[in-house]
Backbone as XML, in Angstrom:
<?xml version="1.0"?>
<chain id="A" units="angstrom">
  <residue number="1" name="UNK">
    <atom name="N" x="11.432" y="9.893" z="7.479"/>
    <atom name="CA" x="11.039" y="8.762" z="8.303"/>
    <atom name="C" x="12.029" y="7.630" z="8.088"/>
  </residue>
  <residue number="2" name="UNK">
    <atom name="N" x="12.778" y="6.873" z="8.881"/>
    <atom name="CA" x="13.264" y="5.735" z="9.568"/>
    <atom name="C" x="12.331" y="4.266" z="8.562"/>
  </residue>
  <residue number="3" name="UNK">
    <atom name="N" x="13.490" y="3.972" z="7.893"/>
    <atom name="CA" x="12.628" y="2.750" z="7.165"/>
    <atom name="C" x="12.664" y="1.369" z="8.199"/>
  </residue>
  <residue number="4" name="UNK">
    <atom name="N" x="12.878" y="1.755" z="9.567"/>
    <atom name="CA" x="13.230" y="0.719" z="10.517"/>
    <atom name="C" x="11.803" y="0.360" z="11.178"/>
  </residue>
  <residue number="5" name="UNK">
    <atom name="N" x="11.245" y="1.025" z="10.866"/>
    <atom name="CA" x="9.603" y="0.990" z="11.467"/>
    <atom name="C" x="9.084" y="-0.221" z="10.662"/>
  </residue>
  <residue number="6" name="UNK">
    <atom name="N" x="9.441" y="-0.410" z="9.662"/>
    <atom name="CA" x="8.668" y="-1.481" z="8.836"/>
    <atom name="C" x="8.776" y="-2.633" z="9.212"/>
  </residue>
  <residue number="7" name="UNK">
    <atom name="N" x="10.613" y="-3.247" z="9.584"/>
    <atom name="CA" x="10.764" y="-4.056" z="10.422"/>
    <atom name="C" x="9.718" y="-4.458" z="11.449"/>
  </residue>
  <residue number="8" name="UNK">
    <atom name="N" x="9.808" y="-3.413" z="12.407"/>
    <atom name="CA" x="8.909" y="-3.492" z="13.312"/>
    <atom name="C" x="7.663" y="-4.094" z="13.305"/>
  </residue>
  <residue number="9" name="UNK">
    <atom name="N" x="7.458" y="-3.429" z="12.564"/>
    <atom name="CA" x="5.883" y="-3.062" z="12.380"/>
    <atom name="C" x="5.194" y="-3.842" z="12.037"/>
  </residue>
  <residue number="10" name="UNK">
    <atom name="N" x="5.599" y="-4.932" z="10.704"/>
    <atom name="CA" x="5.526" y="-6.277" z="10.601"/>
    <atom name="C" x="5.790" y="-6.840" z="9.762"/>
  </residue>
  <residue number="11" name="UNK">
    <atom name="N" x="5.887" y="-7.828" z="10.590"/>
    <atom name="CA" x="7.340" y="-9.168" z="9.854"/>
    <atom name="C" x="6.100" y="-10.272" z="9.465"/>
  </residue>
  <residue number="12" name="UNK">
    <atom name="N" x="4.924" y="-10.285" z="9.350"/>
    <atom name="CA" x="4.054" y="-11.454" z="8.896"/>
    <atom name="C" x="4.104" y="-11.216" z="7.655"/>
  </residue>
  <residue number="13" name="UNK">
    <atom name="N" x="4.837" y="-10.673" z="6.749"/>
    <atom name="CA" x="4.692" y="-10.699" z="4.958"/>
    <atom name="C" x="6.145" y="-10.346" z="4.845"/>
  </residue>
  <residue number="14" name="UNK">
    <atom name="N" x="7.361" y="-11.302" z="4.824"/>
    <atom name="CA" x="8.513" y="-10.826" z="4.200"/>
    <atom name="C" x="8.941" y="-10.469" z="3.252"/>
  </residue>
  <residue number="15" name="UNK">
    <atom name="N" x="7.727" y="-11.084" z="2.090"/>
    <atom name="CA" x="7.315" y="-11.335" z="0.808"/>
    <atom name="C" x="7.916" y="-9.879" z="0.179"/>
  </residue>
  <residue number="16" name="UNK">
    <atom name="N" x="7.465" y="-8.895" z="0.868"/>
    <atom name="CA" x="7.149" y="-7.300" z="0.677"/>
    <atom name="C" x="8.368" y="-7.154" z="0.912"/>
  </residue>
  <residue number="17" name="UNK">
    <atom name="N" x="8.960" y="-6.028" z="-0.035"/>
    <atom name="CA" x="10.117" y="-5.155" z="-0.010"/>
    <atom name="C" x="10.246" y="-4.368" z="-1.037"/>
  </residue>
  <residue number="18" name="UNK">
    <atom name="N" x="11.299" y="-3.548" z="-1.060"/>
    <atom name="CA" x="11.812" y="-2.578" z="-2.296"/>
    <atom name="C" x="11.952" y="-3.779" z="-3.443"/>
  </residue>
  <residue number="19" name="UNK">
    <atom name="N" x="11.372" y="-3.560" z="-4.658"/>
    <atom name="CA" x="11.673" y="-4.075" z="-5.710"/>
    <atom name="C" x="10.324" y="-5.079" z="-6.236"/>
  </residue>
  <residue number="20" name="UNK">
    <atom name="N" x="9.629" y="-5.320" z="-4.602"/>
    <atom name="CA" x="8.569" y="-6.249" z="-5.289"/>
    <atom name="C" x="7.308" y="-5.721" z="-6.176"/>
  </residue>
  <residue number="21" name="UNK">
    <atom name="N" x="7.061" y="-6.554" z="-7.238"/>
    <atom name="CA" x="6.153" y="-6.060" z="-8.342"/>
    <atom name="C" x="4.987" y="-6.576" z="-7.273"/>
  </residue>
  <residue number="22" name="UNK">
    <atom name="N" x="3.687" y="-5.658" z="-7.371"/>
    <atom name="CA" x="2.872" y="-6.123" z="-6.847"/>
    <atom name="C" x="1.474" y="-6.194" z="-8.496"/>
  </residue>
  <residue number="23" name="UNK">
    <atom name="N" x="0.922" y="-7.326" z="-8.291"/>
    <atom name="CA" x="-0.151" y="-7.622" z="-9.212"/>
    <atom name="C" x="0.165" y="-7.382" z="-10.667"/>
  </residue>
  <residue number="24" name="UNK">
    <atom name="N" x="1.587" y="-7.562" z="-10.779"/>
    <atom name="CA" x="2.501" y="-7.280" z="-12.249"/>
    <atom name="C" x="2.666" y="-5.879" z="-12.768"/>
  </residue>
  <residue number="25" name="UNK">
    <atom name="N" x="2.026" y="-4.958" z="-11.976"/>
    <atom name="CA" x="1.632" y="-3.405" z="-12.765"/>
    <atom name="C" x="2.923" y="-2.677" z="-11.685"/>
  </residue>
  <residue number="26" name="UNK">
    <atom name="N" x="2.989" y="-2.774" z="-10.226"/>
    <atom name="CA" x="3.347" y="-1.702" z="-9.622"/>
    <atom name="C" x="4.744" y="-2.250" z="-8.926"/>
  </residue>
  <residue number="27" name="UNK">
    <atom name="N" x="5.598" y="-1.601" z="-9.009"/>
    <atom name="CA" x="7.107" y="-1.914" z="-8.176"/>
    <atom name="C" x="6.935" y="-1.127" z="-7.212"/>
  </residue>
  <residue number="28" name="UNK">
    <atom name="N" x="7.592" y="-1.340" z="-6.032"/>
    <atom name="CA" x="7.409" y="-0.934" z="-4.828"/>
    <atom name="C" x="9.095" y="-0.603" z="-4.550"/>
  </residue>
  <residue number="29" name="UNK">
    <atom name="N" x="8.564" y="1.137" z="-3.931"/>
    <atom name="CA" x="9.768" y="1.673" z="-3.111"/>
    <atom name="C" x="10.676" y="1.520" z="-2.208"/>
  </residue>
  <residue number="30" name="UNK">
    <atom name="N" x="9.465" y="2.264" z="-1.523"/>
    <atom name="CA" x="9.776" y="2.430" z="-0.035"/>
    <atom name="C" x="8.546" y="2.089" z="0.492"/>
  </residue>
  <residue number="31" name="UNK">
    <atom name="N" x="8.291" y="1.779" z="2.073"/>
    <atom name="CA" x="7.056" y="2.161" z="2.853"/>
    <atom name="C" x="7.238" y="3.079" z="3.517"/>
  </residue>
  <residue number="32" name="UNK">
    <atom name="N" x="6.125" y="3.473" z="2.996"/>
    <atom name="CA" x="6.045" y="5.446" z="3.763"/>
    <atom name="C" x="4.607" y="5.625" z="4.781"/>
  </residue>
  <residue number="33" name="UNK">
    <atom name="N" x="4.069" y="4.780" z="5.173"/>
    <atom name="CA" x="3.062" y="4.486" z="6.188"/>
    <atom name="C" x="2.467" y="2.876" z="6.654"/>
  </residue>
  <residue number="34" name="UNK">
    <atom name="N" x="1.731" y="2.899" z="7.447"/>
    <atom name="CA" x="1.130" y="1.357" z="8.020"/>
    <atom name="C" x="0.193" y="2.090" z="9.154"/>
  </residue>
  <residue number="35" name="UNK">
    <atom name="N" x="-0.464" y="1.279" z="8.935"/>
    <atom name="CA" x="-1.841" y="1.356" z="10.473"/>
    <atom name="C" x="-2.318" y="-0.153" z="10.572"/>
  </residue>
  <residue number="36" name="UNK">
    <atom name="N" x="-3.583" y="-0.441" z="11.283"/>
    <atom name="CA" x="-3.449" y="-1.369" z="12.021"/>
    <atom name="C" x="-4.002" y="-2.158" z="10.707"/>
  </residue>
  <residue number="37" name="UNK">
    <atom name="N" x="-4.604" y="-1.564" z="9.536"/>
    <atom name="CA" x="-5.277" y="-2.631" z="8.054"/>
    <atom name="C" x="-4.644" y="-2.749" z="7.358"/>
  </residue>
  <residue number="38" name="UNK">
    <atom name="N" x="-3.154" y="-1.911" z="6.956"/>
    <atom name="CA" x="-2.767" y="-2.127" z="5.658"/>
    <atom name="C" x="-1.458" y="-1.552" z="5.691"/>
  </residue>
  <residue number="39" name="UNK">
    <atom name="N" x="-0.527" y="-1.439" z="5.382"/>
    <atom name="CA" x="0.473" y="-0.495" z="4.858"/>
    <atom name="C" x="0.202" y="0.209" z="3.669"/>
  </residue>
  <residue number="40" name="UNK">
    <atom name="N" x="1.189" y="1.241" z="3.588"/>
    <atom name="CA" x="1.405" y="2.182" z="2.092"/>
    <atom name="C" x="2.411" y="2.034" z="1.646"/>
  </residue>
  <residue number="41" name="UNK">
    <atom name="N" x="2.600" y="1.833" z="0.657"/>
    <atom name="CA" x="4.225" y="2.021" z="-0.282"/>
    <atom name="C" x="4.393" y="3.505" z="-0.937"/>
  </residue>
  <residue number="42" name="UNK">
    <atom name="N" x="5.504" y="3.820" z="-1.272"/>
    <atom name="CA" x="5.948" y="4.453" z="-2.659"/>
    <atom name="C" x="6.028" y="3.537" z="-3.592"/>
  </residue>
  <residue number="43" name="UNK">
    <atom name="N" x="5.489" y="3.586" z="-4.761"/>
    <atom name="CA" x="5.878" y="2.833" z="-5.853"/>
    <atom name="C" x="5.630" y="3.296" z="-7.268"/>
  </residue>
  <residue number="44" name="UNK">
    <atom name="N" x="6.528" y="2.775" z="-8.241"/>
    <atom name="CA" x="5.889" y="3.581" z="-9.436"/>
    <atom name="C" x="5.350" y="1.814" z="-10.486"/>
  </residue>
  <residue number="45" name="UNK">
    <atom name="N" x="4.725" y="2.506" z="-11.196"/>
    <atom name="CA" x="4.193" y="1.683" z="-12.406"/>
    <atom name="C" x="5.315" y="1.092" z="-13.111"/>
  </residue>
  <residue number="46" name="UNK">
    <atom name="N" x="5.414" y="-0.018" z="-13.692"/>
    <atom name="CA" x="6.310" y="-0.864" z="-14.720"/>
    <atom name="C" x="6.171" y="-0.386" z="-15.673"/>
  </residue>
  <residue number="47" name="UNK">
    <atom name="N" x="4.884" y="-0.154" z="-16.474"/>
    <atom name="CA" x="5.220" y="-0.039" z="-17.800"/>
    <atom name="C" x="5.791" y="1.957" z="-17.727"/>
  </residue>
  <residue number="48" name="UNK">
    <atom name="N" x="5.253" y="3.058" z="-17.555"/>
    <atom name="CA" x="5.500" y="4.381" z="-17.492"/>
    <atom name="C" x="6.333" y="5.079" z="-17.000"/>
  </residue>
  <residue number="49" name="UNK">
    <atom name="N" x="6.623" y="4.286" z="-15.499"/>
    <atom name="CA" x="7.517" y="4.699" z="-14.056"/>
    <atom name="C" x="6.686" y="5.962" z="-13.486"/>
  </residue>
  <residue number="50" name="UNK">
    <atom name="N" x="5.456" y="5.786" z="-13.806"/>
    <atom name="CA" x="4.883" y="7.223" z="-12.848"/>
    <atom name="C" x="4.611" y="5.901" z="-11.618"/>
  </residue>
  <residue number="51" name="UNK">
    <atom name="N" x="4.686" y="7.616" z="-10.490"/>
    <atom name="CA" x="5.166" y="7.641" z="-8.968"/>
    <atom name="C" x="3.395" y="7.437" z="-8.768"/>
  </residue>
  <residue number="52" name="UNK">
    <atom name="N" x="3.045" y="6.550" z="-7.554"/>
    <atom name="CA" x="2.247" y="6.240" z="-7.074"/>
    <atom name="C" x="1.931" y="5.783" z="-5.968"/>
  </residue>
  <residue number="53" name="UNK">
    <atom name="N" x="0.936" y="5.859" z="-4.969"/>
    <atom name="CA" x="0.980" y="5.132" z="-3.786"/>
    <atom name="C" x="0.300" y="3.843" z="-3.631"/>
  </residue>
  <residue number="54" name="UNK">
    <atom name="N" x="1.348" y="2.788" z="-3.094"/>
    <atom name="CA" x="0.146" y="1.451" z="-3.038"/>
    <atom name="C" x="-0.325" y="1.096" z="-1.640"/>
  </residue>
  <residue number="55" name="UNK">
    <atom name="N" x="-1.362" y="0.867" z="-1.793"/>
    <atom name="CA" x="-1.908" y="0.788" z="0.006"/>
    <atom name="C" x="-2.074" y="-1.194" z="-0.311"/>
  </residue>
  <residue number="56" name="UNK">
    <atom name="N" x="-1.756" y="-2.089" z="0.796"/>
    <atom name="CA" x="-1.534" y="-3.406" z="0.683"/>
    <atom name="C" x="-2.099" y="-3.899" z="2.242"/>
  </residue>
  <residue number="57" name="UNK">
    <atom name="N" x="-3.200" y="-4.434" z="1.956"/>
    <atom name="CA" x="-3.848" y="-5.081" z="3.344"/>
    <atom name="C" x="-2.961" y="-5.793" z="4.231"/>
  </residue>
  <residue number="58" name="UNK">
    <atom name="N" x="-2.495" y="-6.035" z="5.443"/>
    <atom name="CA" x="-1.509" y="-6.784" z="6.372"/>
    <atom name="C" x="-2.581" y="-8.033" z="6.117"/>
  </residue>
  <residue number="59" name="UNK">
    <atom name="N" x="-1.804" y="-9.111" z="6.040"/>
    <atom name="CA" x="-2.004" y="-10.354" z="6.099"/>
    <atom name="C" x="-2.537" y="-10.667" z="7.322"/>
  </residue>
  <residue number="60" name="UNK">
    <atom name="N" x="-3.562" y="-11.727" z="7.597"/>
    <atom name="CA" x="-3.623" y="-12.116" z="8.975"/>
    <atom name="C" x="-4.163" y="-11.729" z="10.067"/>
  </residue>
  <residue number="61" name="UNK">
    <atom name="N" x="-4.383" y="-10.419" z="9.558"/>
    <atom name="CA" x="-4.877" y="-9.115" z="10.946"/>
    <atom name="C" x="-6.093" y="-9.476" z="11.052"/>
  </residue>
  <residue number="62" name="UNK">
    <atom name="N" x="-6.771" y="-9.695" z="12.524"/>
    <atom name="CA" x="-8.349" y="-10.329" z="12.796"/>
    <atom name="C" x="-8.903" y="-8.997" z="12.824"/>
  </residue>
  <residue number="63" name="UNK">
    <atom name="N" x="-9.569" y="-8.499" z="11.863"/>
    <atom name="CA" x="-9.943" y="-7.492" z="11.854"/>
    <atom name="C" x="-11.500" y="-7.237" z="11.761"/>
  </residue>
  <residue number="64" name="UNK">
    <atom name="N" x="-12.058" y="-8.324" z="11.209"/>
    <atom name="CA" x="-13.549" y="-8.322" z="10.037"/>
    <atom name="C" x="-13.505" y="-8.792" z="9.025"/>
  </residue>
  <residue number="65" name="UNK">
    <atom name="N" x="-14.296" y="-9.373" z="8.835"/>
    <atom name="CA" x="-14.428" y="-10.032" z="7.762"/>
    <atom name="C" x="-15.071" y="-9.220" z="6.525"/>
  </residue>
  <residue number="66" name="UNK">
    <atom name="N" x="-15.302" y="-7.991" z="6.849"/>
    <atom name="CA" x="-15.572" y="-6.619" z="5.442"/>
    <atom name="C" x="-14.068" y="-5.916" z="4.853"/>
  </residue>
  <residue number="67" name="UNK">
    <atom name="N" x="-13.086" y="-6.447" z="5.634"/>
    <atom name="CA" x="-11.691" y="-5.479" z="5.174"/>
    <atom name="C" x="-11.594" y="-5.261" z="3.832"/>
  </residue>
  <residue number="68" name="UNK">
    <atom name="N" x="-11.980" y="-6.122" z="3.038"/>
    <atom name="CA" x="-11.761" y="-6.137" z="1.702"/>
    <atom name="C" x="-12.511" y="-5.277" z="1.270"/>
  </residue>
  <residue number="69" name="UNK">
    <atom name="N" x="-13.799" y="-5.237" z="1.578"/>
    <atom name="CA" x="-15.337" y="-4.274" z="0.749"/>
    <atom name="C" x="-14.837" y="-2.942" z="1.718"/>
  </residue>
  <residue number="70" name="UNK">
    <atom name="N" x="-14.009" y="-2.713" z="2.631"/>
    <atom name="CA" x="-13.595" y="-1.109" z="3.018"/>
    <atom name="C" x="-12.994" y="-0.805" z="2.249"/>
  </residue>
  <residue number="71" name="UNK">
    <atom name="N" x="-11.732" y="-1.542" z="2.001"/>
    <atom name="CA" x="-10.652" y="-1.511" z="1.057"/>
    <atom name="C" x="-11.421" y="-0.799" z="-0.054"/>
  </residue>
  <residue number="72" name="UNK">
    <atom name="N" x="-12.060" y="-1.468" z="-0.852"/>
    <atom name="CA" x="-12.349" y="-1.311" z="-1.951"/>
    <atom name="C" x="-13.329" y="0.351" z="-2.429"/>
  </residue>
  <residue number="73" name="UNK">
    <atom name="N" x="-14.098" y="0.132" z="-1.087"/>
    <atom name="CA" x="-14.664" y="1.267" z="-0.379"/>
    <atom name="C" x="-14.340" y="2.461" z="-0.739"/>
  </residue>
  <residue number="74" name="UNK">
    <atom name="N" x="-13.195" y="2.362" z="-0.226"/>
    <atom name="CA" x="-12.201" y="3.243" z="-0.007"/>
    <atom name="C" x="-11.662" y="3.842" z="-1.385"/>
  </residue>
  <residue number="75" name="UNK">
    <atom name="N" x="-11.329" y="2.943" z="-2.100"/>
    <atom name="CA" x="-10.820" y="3.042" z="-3.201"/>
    <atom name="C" x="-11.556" y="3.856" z="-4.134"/>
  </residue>
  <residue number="76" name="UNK">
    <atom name="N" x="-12.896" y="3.181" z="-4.142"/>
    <atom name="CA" x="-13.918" y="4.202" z="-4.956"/>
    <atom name="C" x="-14.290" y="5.781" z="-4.706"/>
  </residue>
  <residue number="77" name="UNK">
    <atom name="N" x="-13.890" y="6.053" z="-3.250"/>
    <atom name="CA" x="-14.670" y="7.375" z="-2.854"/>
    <atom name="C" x="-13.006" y="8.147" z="-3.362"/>
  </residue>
  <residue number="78" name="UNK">
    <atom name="N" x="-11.700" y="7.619" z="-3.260"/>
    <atom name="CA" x="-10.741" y="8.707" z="-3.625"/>
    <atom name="C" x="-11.005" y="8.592" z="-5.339"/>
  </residue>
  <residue number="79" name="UNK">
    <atom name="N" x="-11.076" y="7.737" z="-6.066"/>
    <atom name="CA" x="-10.975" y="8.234" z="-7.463"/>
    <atom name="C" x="-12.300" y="9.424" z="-7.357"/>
  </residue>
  <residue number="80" name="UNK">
    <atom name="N" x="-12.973" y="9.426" z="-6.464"/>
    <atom name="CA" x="-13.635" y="10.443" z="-6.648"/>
    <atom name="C" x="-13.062" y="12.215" z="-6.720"/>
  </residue>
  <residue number="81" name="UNK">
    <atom name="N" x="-12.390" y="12.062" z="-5.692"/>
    <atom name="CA" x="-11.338" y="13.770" z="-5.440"/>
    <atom name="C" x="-10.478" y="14.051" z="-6.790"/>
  </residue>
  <residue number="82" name="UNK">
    <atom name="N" x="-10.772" y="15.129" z="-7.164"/>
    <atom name="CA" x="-10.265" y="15.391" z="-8.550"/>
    <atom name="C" x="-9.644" y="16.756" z="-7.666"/>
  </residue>
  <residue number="83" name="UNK">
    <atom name="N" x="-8.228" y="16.840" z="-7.335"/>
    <atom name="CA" x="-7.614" y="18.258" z="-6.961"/>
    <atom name="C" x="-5.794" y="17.785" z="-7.403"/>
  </residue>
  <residue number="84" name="UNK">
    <atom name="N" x="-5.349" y="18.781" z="-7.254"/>
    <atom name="CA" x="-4.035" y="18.767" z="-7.650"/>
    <atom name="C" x="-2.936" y="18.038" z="-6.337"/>
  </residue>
  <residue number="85" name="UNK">
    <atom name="N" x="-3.362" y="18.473" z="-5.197"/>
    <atom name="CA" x="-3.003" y="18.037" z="-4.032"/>
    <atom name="C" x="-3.549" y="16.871" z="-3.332"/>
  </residue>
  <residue number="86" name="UNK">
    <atom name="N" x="-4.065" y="16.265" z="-4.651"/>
    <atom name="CA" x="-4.228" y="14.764" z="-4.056"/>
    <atom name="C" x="-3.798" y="13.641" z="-4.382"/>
  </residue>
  <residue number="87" name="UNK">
    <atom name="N" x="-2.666" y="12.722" z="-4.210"/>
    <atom name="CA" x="-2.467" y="11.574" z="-5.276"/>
    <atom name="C" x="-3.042" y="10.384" z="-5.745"/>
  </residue>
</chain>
């Protein structure tokens, strides 16, 4: 995939790029997805360097005022999947 999509895709957080630490724990890759709530990164951890994915809400997006409690939502039901083919 074309890292030119990100451009695109959106410019309301310039903040975001290769190198930025997000919440002091995670450095960020690449972006390797976006939809209309959030983007995904590649990124690995600071202290270990294990490879990880960070999903990062788009700023601004009138979406609902629950984005956060999906988010989080969300978050809880994957630590649930315990398989090898899942990251």
């Amino acid at each position: 995939m074309s890292d030119s999509w990100w451009e695109e895709a959106d410019s309301t957080d310039s903040a975001l790029g290769p190198g930025t630490v997000v919440l002091g724990r995670y450095e960020l890759q690449k972006p390797i997805g976006f939809g209309g709530t959030a983007s995904v990164w590649l990124g690995t951890t600071c202290d270990t360097s294990e490879v990880v994915a960070v999903k990062i809400q788009n700023p601004g997006k009138n979406i609902g005022a629950h984005r956060s409690e999906r988010l989080e939502r969300e978050y809880q039901l994957l630590t649930l999947i315990d398989s090898p083919h899942v990251m």
